[in-house]
N, C-alpha and C positions, 0 to 999 in steps of 0.2 A: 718596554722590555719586561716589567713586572712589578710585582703588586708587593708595598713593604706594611706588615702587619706589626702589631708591637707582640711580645708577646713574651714568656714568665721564665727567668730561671733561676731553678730550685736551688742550685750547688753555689750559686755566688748568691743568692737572695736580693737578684734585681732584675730589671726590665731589659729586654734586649729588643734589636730589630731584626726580623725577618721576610728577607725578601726571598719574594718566589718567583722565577724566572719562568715567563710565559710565552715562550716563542714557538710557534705554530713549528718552526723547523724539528723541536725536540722530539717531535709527537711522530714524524716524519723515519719511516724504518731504515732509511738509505742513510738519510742525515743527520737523523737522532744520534746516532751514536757518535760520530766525529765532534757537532758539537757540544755534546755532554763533556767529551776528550778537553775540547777549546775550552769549554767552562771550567772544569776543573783543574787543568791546568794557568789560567790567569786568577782563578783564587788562593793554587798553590803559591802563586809568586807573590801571590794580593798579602799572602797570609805569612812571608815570612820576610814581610817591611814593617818597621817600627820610626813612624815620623808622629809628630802631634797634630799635621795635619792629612793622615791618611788615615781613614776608618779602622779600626784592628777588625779584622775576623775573629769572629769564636768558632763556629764550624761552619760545615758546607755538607751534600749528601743530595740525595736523590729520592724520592717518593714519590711512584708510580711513575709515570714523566715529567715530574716537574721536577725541576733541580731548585736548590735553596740555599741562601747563606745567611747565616746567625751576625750578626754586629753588636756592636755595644749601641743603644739604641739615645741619639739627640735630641734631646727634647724641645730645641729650636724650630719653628716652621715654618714652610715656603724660602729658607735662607737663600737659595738659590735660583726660584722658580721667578723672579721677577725676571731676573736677568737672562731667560730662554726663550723671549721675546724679540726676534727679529729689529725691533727698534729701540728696545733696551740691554743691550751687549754691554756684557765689562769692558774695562779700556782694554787694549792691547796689552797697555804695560802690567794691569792689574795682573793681568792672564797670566804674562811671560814670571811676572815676579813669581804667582803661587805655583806653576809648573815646575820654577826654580827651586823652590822651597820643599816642593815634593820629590825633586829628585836627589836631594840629598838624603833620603833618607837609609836606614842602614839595614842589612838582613839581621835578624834576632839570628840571635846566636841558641843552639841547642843546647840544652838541660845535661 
């Protein structure tokens, strides 16, 4: 879906992630724009949940056709990437627990 780079910021003086979403449909003048709409509205939602285990946004935006979203950046790696192996699947329960545990989480409240 897209390429996460690491990359610098200035205002908090640290390392953030930014991924840039690469889907041949953005580029697309009919579809481009609805899923730009889709994108930015599931980082609107993305961006106003507060759990310990869902990534916070910092921003989101657009450049040229590529859409992009800023995260606080993990310095963990492949934490996941074992497990998108067809023969190495989390348990079910594992699943069902962290889905549980993400959907508790709450909308941040406005400033």
């Amino acid at each position: 879906m897209g390429i996460v780079y690491q990359g610098y910021n200035h205002f908090t003086d640290s390392k953030v992630a930014i991924k840039v979403v690469m889907l041949k449909s953005l580029k697309d003048n009919e579809s481009g724009k609805r899923y730009r709409k889709i994108f930015f509205n599931e980082v609107c939602a993305a961006g106003m949940l507060k759990h310990l285990n869902i990534m916070e946004i910092l921003d989101a935006g657009v450049d040229g056709s590529d859409c992009y979203i800023v995260m606080k950046l993990v310095v963990e790696r492949n934490i996941l990437k074992s497990f998108c192996q067809a023969d190495n699947l989390l348990p079910v329960e594992q699943v069902i627990e962290t889905v549980l545990k993400c959907s508790s989480a709450q909308v941040r409240k406005s400033a």
